[in-house]
Each structure stands twice: as structure tokens, then as C-alpha cells.
C-alpha positions as CSV (number, residue, x, y, z in Angstrom):
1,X,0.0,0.0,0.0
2,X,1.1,3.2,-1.0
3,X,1.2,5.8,2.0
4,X,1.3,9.4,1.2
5,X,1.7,12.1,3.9
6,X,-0.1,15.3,2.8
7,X,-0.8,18.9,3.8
8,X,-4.1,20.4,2.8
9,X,-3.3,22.3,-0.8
10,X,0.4,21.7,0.0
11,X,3.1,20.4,-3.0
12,X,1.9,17.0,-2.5
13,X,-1.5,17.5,-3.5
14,X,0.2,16.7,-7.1
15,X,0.9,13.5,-5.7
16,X,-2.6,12.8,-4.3
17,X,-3.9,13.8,-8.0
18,X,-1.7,11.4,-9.7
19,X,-2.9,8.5,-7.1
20,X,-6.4,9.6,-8.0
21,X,-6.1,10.2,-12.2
22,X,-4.5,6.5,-11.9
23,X,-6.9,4.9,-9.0
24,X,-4.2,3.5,-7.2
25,X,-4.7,2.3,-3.6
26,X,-3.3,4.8,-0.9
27,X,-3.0,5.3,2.6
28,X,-3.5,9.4,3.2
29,X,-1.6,11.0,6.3
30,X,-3.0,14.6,6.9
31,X,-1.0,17.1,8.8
32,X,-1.4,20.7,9.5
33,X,1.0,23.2,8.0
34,X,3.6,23.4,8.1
35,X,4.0,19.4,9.6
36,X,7.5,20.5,11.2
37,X,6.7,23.0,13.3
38,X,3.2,21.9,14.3
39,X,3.7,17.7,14.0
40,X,7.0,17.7,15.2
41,X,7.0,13.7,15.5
42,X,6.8,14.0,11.4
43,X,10.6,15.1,11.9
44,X,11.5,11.5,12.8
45,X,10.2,10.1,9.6
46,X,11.5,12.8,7.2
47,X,13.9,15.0,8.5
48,X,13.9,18.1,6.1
49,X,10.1,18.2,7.5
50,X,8.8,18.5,3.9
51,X,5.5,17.6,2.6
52,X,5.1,15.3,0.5
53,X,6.2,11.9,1.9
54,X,5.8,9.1,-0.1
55,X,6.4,5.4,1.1
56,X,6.0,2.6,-1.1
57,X,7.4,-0.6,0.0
58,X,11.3,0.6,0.9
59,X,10.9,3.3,-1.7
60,X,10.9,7.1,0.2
61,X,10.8,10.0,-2.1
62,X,10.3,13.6,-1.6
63,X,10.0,15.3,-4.6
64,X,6.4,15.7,-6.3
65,X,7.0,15.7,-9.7
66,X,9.5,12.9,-9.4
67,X,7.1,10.6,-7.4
68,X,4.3,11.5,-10.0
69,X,6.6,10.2,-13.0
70,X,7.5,7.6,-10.5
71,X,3.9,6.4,-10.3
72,X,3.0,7.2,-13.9
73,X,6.0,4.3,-14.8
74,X,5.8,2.0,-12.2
75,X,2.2,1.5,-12.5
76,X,2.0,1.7,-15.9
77,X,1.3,1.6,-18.5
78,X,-0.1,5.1,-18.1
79,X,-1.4,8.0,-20.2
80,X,0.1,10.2,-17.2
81,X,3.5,9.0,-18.8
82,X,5.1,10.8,-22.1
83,X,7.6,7.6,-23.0
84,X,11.2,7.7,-24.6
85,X,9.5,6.4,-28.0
86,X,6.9,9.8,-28.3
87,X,8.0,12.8,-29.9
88,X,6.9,15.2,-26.9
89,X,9.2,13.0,-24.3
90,X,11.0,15.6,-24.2
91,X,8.4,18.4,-23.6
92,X,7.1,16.0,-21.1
93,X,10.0,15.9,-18.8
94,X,10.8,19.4,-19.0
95,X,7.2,21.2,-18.1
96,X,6.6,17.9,-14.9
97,X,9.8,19.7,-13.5
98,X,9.1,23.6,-14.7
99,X,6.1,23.7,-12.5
100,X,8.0,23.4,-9.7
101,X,11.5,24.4,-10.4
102,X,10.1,27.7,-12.3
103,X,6.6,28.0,-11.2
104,X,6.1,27.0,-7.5
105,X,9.3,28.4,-6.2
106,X,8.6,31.7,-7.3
107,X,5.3,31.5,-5.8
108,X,6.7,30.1,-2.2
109,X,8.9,33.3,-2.5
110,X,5.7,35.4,-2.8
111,X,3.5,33.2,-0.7
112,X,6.2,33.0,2.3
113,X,7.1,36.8,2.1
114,X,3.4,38.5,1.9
115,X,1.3,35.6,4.2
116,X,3.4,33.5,6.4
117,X,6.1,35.8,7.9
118,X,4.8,38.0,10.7
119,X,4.1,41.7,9.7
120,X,7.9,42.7,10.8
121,X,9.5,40.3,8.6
122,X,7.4,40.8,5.5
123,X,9.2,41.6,2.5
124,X,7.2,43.6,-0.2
125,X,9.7,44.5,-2.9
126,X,11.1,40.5,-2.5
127,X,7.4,39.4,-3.2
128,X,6.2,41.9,-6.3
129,X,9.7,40.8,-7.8
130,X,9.1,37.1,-7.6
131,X,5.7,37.8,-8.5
132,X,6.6,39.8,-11.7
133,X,9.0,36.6,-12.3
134,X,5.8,34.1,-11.9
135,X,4.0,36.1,-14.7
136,X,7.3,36.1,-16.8
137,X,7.8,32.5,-16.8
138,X,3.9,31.7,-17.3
139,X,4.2,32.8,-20.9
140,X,5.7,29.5,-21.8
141,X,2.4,27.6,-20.4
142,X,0.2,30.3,-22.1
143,X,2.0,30.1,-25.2
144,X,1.4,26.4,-25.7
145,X,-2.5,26.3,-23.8
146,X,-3.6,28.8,-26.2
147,X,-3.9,26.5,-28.7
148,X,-3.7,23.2,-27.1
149,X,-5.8,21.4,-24.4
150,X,-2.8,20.1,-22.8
151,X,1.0,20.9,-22.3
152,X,2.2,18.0,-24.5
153,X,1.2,14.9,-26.2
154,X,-2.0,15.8,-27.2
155,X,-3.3,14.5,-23.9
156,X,-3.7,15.0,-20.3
157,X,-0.3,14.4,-18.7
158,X,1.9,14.3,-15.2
159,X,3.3,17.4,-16.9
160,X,-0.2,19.1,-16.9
161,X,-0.2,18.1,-12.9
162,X,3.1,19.5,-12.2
163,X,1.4,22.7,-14.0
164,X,-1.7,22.1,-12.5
165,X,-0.6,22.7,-8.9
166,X,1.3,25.6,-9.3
167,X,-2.2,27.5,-10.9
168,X,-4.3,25.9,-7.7
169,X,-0.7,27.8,-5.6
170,X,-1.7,30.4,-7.0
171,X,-5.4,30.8,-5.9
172,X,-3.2,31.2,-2.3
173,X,-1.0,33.7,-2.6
174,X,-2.2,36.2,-4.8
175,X,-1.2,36.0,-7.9
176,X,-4.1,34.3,-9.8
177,X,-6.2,37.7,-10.3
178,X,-3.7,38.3,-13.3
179,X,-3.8,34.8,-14.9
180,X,-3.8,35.3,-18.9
181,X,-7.2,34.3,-20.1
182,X,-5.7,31.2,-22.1
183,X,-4.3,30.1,-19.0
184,X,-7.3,30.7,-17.1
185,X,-9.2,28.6,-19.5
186,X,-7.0,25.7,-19.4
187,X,-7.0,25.6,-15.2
188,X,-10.7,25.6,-15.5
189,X,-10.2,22.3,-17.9
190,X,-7.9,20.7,-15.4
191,X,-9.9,21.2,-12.1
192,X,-12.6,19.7,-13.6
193,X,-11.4,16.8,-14.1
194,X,-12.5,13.7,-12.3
195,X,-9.2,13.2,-11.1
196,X,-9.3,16.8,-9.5
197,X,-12.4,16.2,-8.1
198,X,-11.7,12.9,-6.4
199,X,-8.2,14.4,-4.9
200,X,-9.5,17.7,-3.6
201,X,-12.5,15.4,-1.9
202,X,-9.9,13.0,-0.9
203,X,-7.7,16.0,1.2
204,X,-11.1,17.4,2.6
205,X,-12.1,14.5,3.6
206,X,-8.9,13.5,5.7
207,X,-9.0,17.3,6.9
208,X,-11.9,16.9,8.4
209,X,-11.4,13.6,10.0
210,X,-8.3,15.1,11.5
211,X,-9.9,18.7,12.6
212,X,-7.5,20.3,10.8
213,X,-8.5,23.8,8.5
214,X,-9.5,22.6,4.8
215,X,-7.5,26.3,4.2
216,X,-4.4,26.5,3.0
């Protein structure tokens, strides 16, 4: 059994939306936000006190768009996959890592800096410049969404995931008011997806359970 270990609308919501698009059997672990300041005995079983977690058997992993492409392959075959032998492989690999290498971390910049410091520490000029960079980077997404469903392959992908979360980021810190209209189209395809559905009632679900806020 796969066990995931989660924060409401945290990174590894990608995860939980991959285990959902594929209906895998998971375990979900809730915590509240962040896990290593407010679920301290989370520090024992990851020690950077990151979200997500992923166990599978002795595998660990850590990183959300690797463990998506990790569950895309090794419970394939999947349509979540873009494979060596497809002319978007390519395109594939590099948008499931540039929504969190060039999309999210911009964002945690802006999200960290305008909502989670205290007033003191706040840093406006660090969050309208990371913001500006967010909007910058988008155009690659917006470029290729204004005429395509999907980010590659002619389908929905892991890639369009990796996207995905950094738009539903978005809606929390801020910067989704100046989403391009092409890009706002093609979040509105993605969130309704069954998939989408199934994960964000997943989360909710566990929140609840738990008595932790279904907020970010």
C-alpha cells in the first residue's frame, strides 16, 4: 500500500492527484502546515520536515514531480506518462519539472514573504519581484495552452499536474487575479477533471477527519 503524507493544498496534492487520475490504492496522512513545526514527531520520519512523503514498499521520495513520474511508470502503462518512443518526451520531462522548479518556487517566495512571515518580517519588494517573475515564466504555459488542451502529447499528462498545482498555488497567494485568459481557460479544464475532483475530496475528507482547516 502506497502511504502518502499530505498537507491540505500543499506540493503534495500533485501527488494525491496522480494516485487519484490513476486509482491507485493509498494510505492518506494529513498534517497541519507546516508538519515540522506543528507535528513535530513528522521530523523522525522525514527529517527536512517537507511535505510530501511518499512510502512505497522501501521506496521514500520527496519530490512531487518525481514521485508522480515515479507512479505514472511504475504503475503503468499510463497516459500520465510521455515515453522515450513519443515525440513530446521531451516536452514532457521538461514542463513535470518547470512547475515546480520555475513555477512553484517563485510562488513560495511570494506566498512566504506577503502571508506567512509576521508583519515585521514581511518583504514587499522580494514578493512583487518574484511575482513579476511568476507572470514572466507563465508565458511558456500560455503560449502552448492557447492552442492546445494540454502541455504535451495531445493529452492530459503528469506534466499538466506538475502545472496544474502551481495555478491551484496560485489561488493562495495572490497571484491568480492576473492569470492570462488562455491560462485561465486551461486551469478551468484541469480542475474539472475527475481526477481533481476525487483528490480535492480525498484531502477534505482527511481534513476533516483530522480537525485540521480545509484552508491552506
Amino acid at each position: 500500500m502506497i502511504t502518502l503524507y499530505h498537507c491540505m493544498n500543499a506540493r503534495s496534492f500533485r501527488v494525491l492527484w496522480a494516485l487519484e487520475e490513476m486509482r491507485l490504492p493509498y494510505e492518506l496522512k494529513i498534517l497541519p502546515f507546516p508538519p515540522r513545526v506543528h507535528a513535530r514527531e513528522y521530523l523522525q520520519l522525514n527529517p527536512l520536515g517537507t511535505i510530501p512523503l511518499m512510502l512505497d514498499g522501501e521506496t521514500r521520495m520527496t519530490e512531487s514531480a518525481a514521485i508522480c513520474e515515479y507512479l505514472a511508470i511504475r504503475y503503468g502503462p499510463s497516459p500520465l506518462a510521455v515515453t522515450p518512443d513519443e515525440r513530446d518526451y521531451g516536452a514532457f520531462l521538461n514542463f513535470l519539472h518547470f512547475g515546480e522548479a520555475t513555477l512553484a518556487f517563485p510562488e513560495a517566495v511570494v506566498f512566504r514573504y506577503t502571508r506567512v512571515e509576521p508583519p515585521e518580517r514581511r518583504l514587499p519588494q522580494a514578493a512583487e519581484d518574484y511575482a513579476r517573475f511568476f507572470y514572466g515564466r507563465l508565458r511558456a504555459v500560455e503560449a502552448i495552452v492557447a492552442r492546445a488542451d494540454y502541455i504535451c502529447a495531445e493529452r492530459f499528462t503528469a506534466a499538466d499536474i506538475s502545472i496544474g498545482y502551481a495555478l491551484l498555488f496560485s489561488h493562495f497567494n495572490g497571484l491568480s487575479e492576473r492569470l492570462p485568459d488562455a491560462v485561465r481557460a486551461y486551469w478551468k479544464r484541469l480542475k474539472q477533471r475527475d481526477g481533481f475532483q476525487r483528490a480535492d475530496a480525498a484531502q477534505r475528507r482527511a481534513a476533516e477527519a483530522a480537525g485540521i482547516s480545509v484552508n491552506f
